[in-house]
C-alpha positions in Angstrom: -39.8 -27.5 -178.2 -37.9 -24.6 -177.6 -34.8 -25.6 -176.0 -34.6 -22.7 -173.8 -37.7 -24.1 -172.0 -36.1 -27.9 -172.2 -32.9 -26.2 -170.2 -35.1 -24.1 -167.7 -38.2 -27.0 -166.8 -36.3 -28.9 -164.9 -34.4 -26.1 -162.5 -37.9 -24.8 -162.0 -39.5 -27.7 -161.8 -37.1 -29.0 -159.2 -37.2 -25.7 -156.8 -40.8 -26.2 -156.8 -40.7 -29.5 -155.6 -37.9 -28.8 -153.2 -39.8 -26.3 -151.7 -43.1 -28.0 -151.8 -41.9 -31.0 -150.0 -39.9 -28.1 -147.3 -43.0 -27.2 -146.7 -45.1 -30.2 -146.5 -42.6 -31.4 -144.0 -42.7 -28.6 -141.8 -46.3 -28.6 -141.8 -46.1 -32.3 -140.9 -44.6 -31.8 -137.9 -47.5 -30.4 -136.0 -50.1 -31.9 -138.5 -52.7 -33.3 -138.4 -53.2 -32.9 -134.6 -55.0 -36.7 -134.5 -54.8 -39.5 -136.7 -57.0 -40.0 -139.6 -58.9 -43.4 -140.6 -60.5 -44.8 -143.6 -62.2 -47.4 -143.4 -60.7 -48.1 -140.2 -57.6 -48.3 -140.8 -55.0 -45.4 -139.0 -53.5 -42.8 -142.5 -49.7 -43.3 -142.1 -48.3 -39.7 -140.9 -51.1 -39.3 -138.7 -50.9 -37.7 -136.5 -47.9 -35.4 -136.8 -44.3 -35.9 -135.6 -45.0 -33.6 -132.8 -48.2 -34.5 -131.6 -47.6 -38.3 -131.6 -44.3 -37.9 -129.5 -45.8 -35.5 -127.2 -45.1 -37.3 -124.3 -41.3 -37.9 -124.8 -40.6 -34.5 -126.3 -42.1 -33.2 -122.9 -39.7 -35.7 -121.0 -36.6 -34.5 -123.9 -37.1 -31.4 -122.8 -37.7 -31.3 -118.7 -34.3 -33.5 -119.0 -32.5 -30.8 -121.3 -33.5 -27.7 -119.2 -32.8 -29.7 -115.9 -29.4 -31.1 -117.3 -28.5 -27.9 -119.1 -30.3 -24.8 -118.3 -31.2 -25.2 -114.4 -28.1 -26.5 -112.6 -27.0 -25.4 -109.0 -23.9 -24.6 -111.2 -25.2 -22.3 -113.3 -27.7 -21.1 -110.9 -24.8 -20.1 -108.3 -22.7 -18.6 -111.2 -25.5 -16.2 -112.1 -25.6 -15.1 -108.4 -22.7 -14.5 -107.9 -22.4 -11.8 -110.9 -22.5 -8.3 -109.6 -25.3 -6.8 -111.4 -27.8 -9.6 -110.1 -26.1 -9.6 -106.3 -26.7 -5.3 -106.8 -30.6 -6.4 -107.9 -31.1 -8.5 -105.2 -29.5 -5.7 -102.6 -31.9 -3.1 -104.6 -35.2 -5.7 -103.5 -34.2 -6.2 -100.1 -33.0 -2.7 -99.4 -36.8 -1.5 -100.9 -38.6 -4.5 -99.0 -36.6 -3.1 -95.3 -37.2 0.5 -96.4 -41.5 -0.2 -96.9 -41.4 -2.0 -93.5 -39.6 0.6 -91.7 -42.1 3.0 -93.0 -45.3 1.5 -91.6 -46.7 2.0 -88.4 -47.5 -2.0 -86.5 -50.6 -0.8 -87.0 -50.6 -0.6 -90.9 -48.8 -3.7 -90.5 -51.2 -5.9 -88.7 -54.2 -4.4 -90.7 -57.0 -7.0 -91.6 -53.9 -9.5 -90.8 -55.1 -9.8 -86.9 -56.3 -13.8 -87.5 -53.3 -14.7 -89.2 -50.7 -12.7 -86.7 -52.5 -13.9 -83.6 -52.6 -17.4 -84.9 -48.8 -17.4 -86.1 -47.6 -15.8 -82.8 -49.5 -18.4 -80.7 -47.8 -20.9 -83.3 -44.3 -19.3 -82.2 -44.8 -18.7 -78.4 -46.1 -22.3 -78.5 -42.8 -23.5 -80.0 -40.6 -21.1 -77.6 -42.6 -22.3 -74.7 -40.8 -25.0 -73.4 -37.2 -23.4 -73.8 -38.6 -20.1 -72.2 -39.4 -22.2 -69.3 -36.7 -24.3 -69.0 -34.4 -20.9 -68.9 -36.6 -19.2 -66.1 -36.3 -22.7 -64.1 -32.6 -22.9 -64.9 -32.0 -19.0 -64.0 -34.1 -19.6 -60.6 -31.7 -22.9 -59.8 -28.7 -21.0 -59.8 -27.1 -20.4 -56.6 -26.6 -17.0 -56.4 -30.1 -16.6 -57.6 -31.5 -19.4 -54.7 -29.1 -17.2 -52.1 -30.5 -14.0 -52.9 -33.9 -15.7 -53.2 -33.1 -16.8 -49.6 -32.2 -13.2 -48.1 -35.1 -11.3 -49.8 -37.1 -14.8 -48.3 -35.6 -14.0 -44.5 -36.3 -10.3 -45.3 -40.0 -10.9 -46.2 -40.3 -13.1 -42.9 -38.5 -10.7 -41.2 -41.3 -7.8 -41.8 -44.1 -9.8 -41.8 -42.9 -10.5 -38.4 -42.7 -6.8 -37.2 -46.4 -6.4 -38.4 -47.5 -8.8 -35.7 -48.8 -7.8 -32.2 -46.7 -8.3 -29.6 -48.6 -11.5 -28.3 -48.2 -12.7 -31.7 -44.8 -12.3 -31.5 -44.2 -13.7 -28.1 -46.1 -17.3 -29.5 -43.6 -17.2 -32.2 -40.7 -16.4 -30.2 -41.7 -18.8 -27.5 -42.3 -22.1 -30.0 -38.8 -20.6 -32.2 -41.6 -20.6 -35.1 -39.4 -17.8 -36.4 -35.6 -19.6 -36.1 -37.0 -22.5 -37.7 -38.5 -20.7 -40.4 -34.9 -18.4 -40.9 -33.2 -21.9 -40.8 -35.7 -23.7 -43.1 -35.3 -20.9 -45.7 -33.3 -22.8 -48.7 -36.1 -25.8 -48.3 -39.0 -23.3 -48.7 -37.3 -21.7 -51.4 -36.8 -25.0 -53.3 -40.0 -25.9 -52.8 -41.1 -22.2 -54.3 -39.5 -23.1 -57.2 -40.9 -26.8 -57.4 -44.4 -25.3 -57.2 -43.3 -22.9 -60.0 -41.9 -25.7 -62.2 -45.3 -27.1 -62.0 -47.0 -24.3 -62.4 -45.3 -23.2 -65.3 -46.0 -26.7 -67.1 -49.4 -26.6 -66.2 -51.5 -26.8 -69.7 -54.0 -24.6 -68.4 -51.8 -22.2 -67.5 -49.3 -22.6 -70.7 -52.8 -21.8 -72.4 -53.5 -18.8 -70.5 -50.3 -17.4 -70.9 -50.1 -17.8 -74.3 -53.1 -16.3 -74.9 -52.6 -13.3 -72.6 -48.9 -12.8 -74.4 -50.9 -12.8 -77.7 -53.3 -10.6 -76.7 -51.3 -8.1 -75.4 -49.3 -8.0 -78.7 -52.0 -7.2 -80.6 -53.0 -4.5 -78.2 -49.9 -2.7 -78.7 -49.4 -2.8 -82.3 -53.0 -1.9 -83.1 -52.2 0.9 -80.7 -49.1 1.9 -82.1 -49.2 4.9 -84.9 -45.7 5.5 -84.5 -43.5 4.1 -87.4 -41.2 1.0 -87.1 -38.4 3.0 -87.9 -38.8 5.3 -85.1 -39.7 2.4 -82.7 -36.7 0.9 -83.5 -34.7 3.6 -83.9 -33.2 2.8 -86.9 -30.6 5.1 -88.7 -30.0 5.5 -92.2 -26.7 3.3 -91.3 -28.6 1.0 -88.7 -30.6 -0.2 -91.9 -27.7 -0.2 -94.4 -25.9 -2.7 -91.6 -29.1 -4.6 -91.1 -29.6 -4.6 -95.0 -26.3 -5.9 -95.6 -26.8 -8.8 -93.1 -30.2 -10.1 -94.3 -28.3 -9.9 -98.1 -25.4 -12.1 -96.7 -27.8 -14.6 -95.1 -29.9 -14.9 -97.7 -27.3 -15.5 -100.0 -25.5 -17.6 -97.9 -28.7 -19.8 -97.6 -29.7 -19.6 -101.4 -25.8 -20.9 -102.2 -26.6 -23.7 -99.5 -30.0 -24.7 -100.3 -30.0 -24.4 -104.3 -29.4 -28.7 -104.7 -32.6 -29.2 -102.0 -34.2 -25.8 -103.8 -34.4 -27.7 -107.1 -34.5 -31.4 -105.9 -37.6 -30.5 -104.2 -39.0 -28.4 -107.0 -38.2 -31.2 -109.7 -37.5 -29.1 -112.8 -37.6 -32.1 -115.0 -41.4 -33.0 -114.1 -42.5 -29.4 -114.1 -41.3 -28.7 -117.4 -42.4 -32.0 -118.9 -45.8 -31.7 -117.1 -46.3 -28.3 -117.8 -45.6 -29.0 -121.9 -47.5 -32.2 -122.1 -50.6 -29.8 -120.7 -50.3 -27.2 -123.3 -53.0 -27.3 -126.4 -50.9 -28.6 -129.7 -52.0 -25.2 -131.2 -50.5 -23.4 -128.6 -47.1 -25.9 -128.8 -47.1 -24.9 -132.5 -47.7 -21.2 -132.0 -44.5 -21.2 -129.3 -42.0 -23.1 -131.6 -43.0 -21.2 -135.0 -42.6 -18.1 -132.6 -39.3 -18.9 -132.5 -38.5 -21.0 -135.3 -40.8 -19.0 -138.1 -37.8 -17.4 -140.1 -35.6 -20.6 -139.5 -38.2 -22.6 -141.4 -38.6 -19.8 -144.1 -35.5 -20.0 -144.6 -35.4 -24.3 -144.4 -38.1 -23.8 -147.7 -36.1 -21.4 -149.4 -33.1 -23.7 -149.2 -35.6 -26.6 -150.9 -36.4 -24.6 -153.3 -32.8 -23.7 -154.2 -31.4 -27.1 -153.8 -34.5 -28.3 -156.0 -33.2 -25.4 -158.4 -29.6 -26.8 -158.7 -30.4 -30.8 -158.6 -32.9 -29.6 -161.8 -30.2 -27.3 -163.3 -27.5 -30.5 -162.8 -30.0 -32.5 -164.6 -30.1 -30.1 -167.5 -26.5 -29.8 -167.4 -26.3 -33.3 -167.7 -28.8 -33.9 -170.5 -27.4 -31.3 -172.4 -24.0 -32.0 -172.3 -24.8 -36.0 -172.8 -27.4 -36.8 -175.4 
């Protein structure tokens, strides 16, 4: 034999094999998808690495991005760079400056269920602490006083409406001193009645409604832009702007642990890869792995390559 091709068989022979078995190995970690039987009995190797720990690479990875990737650390870090705190100014500056420019109209458009039924939601809510500062504003003293004189005032004129015989009767039976003297009880008991009335459920319903109504009314009749409603200046919206950016950051800085606690990255992640085909799974990782395992065969070919040339080294050197 030509010793040329004794020196060079094994090299070649060895890169072959080196990058044979690189690539047999790659290609066993995504197949076969399912095991294979004969006669019954489960083919070692079957199915591959990653389809057979499916499960716990899903819960490897939720753990990895959850303990490495999607921490309220690194989550506060990245807002508080400028060029994201600039984006998110950008967004909420374009979100005020679209509302602004539409009319209530525009804004309640084919929304009219879902605005009546969230402002009946809200009035419902603000009920009780309306009423209880209309009660409270009525109990005040000054308030009762003044209640009292435009009370002795109103007596006073219905008084002067009367005929005289009328007016003689009361005079004569002091209807009208006791009524003058009576005043702070009638006016308690005005407000008692409207205590009652106020937290009467038909009339809490009635209200309601009529409030709701009547908002509806005026913004489907509005054509006007919000802007101009509100009369809101280029610097009115910058100031307004800047405070919805500071309390929305303020709340995303305070609520990022609940944010994510509540959101469970680890189980979405894990969930989400444990649902995806095993072709797809192999499409994503050779997507991003494909030239690192190129290059993982290429090295077991060129290891293969040196073990053989070692070995012919060896033999030649030793025999």
């Amino acid at each position: 034999m030509n010793p040329a091709v004794f020196f060079l068989v094994p090299p070649l022979m060895g890169a072959f094999i080196g990058y044979s078995t690189n690539v047999l190995a790659i290609r066993m970690l995504f197949r076969p998808l399912y095991e294979k039987r004969i006669f019954g009995i489960r083919l070692p190797f079957t199915p591959g690495i990653l389809p057979s720990q499916r499960a716990k690479l899903a819960v490897s990875i939720g753990s990895m991005v959850e303990r490495e990737l999607l921490t309220p650390e690194i989550i506060r870090e990245r807002l508080a760079r400028e060029d994201v705190r600039e984006k998110v100014k950008e967004a909420l500056s374009l979100f005020t400056e679209k509302l602004f420019d539409k009319t209530p109209s525009e804004l309640v458009e084919g929304k009219s269920g879902v605005l009546s039924s969230r402002i009946t939601d809200a009035a419902c809510k603000l009920y009780p602490s309306l009423a209880s500062f209309i009660l409270d504003f009525l109990r005040r003293d000054e308030i009762k006083r003044e209640l009292e004189s435009k009370g002795r005032i109103l007596l006073r004129n219905i008084l002067l409406k009367l005929n005289t015989f009328q007016r003689f009767f009361l005079s004569a039976g002091q209807y009208d001193m006791t009524l003058q003297e009576k005043m702070p009880e009638i006016i308690d008991e005005l407000i008692k009645t409207a205590e009652d009335t106020i937290n009467n459920a038909y009339v809490k319903e009635k209200l309601l409604t009529a409030v709701c109504a009547s908002f509806i009314r005026l913004a489907d009749g509005q054509s006007k832009k919000m802007s101009e409603l509100l009369n809101i200046s280029a610097d009115s919206k910058q100031q307004l702007d800047n405070f919805l950016f500071d309390k929305l950051m303020s709340a995303a800085d305070s609520q990022i642990e609940s944010i994510l606690s509540s959101i469970n990255i680890k189980a979405l992640v894990s969930d989400r890869i444990d649902s995806l085909d095993m072709l797809r799974v192999e499409r994503i990782i050779l997507d991003v792995m494909s030239d690192q395992f190129k290059w993982v065969e290429i090295f077991g070919g060129i290891l293969g390559f040196l073990i053989g040339l070692f070995q012919s080294l060896f033999s030649h050197f030793f025999r």
